[in-house]
C-alpha positions in Angstrom: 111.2 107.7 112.9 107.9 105.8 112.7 107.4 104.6 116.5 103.9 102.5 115.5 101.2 102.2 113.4 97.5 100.6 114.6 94.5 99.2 113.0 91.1 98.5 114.6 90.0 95.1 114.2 86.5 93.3 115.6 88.5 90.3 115.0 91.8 91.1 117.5 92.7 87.7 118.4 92.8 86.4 115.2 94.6 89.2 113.6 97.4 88.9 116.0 97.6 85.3 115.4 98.0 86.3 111.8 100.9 88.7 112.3 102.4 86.2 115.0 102.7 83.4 112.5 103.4 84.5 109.3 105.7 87.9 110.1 107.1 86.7 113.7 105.7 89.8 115.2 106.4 89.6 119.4 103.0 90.2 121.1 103.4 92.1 124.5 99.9 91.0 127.1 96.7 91.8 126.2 95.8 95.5 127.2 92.1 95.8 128.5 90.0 98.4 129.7 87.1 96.8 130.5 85.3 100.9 131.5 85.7 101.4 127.7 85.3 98.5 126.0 89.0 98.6 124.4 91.6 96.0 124.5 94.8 95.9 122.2 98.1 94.4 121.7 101.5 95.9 120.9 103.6 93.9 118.3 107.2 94.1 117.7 109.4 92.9 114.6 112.8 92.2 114.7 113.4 95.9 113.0 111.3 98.8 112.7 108.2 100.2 114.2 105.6 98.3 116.0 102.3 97.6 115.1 99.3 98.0 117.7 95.9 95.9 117.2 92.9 97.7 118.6 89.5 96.6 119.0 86.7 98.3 120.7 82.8 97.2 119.9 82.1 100.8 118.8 84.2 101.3 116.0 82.2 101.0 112.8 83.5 98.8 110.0 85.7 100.3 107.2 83.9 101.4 104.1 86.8 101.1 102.1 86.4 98.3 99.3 89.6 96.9 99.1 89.6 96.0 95.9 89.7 100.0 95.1 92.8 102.5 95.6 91.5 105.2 97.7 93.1 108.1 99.6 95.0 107.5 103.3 97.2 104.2 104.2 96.8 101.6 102.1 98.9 98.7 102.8 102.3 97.8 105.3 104.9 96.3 103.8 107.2 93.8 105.1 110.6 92.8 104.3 111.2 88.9 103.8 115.1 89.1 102.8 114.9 87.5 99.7 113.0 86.7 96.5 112.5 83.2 97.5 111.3 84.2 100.8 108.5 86.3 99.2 107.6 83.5 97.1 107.6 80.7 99.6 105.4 83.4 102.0 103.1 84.2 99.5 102.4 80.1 98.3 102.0 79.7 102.4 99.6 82.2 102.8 97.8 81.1 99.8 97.6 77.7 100.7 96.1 78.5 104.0 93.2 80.5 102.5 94.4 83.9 102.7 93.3 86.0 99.4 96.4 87.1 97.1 95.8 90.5 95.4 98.8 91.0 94.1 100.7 87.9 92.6 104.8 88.1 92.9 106.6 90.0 90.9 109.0 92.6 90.2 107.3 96.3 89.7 108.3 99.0 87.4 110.7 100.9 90.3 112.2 97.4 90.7 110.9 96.0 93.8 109.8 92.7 94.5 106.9 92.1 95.8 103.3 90.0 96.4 100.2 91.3 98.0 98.0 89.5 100.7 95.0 90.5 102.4 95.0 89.7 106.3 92.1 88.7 107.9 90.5 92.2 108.1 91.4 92.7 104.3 94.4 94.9 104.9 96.9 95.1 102.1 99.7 93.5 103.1 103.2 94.3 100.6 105.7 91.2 101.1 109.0 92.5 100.1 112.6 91.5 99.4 
């Protein structure tokens, strides 16, 4: 079983605020270590693994265009329950600025799905 995945961000606060709101993630306190420069939270769902935000000022930016498929993790997917909930998410998120890549629909392996970026310009899969 997955225990947690985590992404470095330069923007930690807002990213947390992102998964907060739209996925009701549970933030545990803010972790600092001020000798290294790291600080990072620990979000929980209602099911599955966690997800930990990191952000330290070292850690270069991603050269990744996200606009490309390229090798290693890709996106996280969450489950919304329900058709409707995918659609009313994705019109939510769309509405408050966030970039849809991947309009709603129903792919070839029959899944339902949309795709966001977050405000780092993570894939993010919103799923029945």
């Amino acid at each position: 079983m997955i225990e947690h995945v985590a992404i470095w961000t330069h923007q930690l606060e807002n990213l947390r605020e992102f998964y907060v709101k739209y996925f009701q993630a549970q933030s545990n306190e803010k972790y600092v270590n001020p000798k290294k420069e790291f600080s990072s939270y620990f979000l929980s769902f209602e099911t599955g693994c966690r997800l930990e935000l990191m952000q330290m000022p070292t850690v270069p930016n991603s050269q990744n265009d996200v606009y490309q498929q390229f090798t290693g993790f890709v996106h996280l997917a969450f489950s919304v329950g329900s058709k409707e909930k995918v659609d009313l998410l994705t019109e939510r998120l769309r509405n408050d600025g966030f970039e849809i890549v991947g309009e709603p629909r129903t792919t070839g392996d029959g899944y339902y799905e949309s795709v966001v970026l977050d405000p780092d310009k993570n894939r993010i899969e919103i799923t029945i």
